[in-house]
PLY file of the C-alpha trace (Angstrom):
ply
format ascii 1.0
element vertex 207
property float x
property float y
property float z
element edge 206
property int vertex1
property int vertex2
end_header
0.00 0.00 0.00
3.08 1.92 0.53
3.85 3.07 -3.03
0.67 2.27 -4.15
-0.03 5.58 -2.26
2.55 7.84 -2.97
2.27 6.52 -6.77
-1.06 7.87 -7.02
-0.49 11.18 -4.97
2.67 12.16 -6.75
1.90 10.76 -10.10
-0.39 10.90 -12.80
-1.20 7.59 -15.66
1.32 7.68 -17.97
4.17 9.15 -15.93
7.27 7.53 -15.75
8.02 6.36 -12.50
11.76 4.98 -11.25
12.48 2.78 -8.57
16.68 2.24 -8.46
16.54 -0.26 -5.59
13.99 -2.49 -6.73
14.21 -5.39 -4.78
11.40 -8.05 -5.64
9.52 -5.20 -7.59
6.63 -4.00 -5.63
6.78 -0.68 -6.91
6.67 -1.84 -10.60
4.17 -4.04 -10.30
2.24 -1.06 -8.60
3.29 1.32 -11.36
1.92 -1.42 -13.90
-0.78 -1.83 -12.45
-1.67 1.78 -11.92
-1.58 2.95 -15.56
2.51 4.30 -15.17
5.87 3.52 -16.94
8.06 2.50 -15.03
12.41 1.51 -14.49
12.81 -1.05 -12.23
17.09 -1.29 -11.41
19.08 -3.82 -8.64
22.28 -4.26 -8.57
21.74 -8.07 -7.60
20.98 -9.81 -10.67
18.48 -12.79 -8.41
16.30 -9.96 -8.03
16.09 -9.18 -11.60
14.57 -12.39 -12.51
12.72 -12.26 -9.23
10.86 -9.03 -10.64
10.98 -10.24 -13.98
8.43 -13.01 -13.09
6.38 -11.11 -10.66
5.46 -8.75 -13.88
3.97 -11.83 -16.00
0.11 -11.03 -15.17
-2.18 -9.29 -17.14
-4.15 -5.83 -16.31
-6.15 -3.51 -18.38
-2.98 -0.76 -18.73
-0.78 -0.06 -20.91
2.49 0.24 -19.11
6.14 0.21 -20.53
8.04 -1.31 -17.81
12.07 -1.84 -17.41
13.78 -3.96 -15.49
17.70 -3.58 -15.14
20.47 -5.31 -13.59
22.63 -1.81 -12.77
23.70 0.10 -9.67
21.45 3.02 -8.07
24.85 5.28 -7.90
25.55 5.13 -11.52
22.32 5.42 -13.58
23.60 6.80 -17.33
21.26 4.70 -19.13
18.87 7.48 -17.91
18.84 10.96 -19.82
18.57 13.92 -17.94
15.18 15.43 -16.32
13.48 12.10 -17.65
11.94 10.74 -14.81
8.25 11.94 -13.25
8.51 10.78 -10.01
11.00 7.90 -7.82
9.82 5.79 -5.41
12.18 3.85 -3.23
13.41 1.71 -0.59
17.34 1.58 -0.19
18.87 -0.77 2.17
19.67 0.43 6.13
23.41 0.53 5.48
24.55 -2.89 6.41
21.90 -4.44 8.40
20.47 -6.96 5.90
23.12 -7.61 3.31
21.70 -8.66 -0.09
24.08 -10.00 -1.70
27.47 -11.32 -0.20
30.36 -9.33 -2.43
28.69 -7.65 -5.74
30.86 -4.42 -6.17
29.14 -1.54 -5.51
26.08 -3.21 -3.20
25.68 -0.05 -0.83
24.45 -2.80 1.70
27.60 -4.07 2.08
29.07 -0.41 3.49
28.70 0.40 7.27
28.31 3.80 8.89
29.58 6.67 6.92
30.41 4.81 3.62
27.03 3.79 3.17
25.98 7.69 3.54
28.91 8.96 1.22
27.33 6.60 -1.43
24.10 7.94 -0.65
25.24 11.65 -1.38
27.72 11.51 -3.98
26.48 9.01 -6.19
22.50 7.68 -5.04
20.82 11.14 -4.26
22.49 13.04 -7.15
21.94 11.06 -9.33
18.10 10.94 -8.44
18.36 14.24 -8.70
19.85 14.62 -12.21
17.26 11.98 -13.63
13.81 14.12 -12.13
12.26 16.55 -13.85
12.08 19.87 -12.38
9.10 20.27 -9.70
8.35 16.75 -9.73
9.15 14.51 -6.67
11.07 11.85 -5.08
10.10 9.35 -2.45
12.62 7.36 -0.55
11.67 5.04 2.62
14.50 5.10 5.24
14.61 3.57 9.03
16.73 3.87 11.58
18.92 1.22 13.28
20.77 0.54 16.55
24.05 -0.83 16.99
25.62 -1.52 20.66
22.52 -0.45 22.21
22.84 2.73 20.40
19.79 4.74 18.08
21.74 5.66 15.02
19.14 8.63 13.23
20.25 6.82 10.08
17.07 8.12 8.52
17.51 12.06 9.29
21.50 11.47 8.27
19.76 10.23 4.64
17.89 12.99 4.70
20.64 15.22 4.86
22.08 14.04 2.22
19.27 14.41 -0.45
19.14 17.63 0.69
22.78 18.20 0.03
22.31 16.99 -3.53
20.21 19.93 -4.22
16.50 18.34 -3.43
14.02 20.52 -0.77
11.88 18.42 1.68
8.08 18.20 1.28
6.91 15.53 3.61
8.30 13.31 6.44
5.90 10.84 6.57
6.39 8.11 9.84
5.30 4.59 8.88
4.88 1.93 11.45
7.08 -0.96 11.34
5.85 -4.53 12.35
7.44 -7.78 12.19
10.94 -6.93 11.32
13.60 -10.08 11.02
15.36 -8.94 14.60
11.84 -8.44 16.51
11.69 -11.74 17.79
15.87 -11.88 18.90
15.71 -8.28 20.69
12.43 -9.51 22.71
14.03 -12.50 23.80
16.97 -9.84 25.33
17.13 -8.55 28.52
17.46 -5.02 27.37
16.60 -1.64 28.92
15.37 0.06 25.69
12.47 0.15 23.20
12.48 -1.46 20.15
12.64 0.65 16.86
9.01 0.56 14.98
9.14 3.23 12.52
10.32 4.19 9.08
10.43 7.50 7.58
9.51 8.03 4.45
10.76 10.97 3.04
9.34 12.95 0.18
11.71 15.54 -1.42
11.04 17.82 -4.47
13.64 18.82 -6.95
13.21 23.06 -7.08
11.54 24.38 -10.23
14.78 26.71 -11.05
0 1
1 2
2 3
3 4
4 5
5 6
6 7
7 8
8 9
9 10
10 11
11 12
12 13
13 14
14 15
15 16
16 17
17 18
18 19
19 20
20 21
21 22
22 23
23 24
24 25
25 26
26 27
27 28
28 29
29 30
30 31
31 32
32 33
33 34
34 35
35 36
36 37
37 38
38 39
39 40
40 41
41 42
42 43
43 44
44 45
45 46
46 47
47 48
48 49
49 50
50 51
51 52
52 53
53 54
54 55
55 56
56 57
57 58
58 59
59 60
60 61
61 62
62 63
63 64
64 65
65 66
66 67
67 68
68 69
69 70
70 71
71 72
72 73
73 74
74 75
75 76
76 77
77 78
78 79
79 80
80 81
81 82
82 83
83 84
84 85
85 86
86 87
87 88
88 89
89 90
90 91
91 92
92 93
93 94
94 95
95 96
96 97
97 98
98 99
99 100
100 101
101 102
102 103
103 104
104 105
105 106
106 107
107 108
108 109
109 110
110 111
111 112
112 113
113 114
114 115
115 116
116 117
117 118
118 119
119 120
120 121
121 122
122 123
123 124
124 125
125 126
126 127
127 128
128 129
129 130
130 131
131 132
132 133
133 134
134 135
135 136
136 137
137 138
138 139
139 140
140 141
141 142
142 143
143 144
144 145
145 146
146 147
147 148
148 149
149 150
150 151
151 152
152 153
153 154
154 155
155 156
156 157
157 158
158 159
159 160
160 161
161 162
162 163
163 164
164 165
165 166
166 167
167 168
168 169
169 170
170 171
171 172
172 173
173 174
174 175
175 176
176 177
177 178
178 179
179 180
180 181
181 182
182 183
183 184
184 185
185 186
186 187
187 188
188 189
189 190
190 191
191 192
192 193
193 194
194 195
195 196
196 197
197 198
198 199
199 200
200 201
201 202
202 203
203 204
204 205
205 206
């Protein structure tokens, strides 16, 4: 429901729509079903024919969708000011790895190199793909390490808004039923568990 709803707030039928972290391809298959283009790109290759598969239905649209194997820092297949609207869901630095040594995975990075490949490479090129005016969506949570709240989310932020973007919306999302619920409940800890994401719409300035 997630991109379903920012799809149809930020979008209109026949926009194209880009998703650079893909994963199994819930935002495409939203797109496709919603009457949008869409570019569907993952750096893991699995996924590709993951997403690939989950597009073989039928609806009453008539979507162009892409699927790529590529990296989210590096998007030159893309022209310039091409792209309506993004809508994605990058990986929480290190925290679930998906793949195990693909060169330029940004979940493999920890701590500040996952945020320098956020900045210099992930949020401008987002920004060099968008059209002017039009927006971006990216879904971000936070994580804890030693005990520790890392704002990983806000430090994201910052960095889209480095690239050149302005923020619209901070939208908090509840988070249920994450993979390490279950371990930090069986620990005899002294703090609350994380349950929220961010998602955080950004506009790229008119001029």
């Amino acid at each position: 429901y997630v991109p379903r709803n920012l799809i149809l707030r930020y979008s209109k039928p026949g926009d194209w729509v880009l998703d650079q972290f893909m994963g199994s391809g819930t935002t495409l298959i939203e797109a496709k079903l919603l009457n949008r283009h869409a570019v569907g790109v993952d750096i893991n290759p699995q996924s590709v024919s993951i997403v690939q598969e989950n597009l073989q239905f039928r609806c009453d649209t008539n979507s162009k969708i892409f699927v790529k194997n590529g990296n989210a820092m590096d998007l030159h297949f893309i022209k310039d000011s091409r792209i309506d609207f993004i809508c994605t869901h990058p990986p929480y630095s290190n925290i679930i790895k998906y793949s195990k040594e693909i060169e330029g995975d940004i979940s493999l990075l920890d701590g500040d190199g996952f945020l320098v490949g956020m900045k210099k490479e992930v949020a401008e090129e987002s920004f060099r793909v968008l059209k002017k005016g039009t927006m971006c969506a990216v879904m971000m949570g936070d994580v804890r390490k030693r005990g520790n709240v890392i704002p990983l989310g806000f430090r994201m932020m910052e960095c889209f808004l480095q690239a050149g973007f302005v923020n619209k919306e901070i939208i908090i999302k509840e988070q249920h039923n994450c993979r390490a619920t279950d371990y930090w409940k069986r620990q005899n800890n002294n703090f609350l568990l994380l349950a929220h994401e961010y998602i955080f719409v950004f506009q790229k300035p008119h001029n």
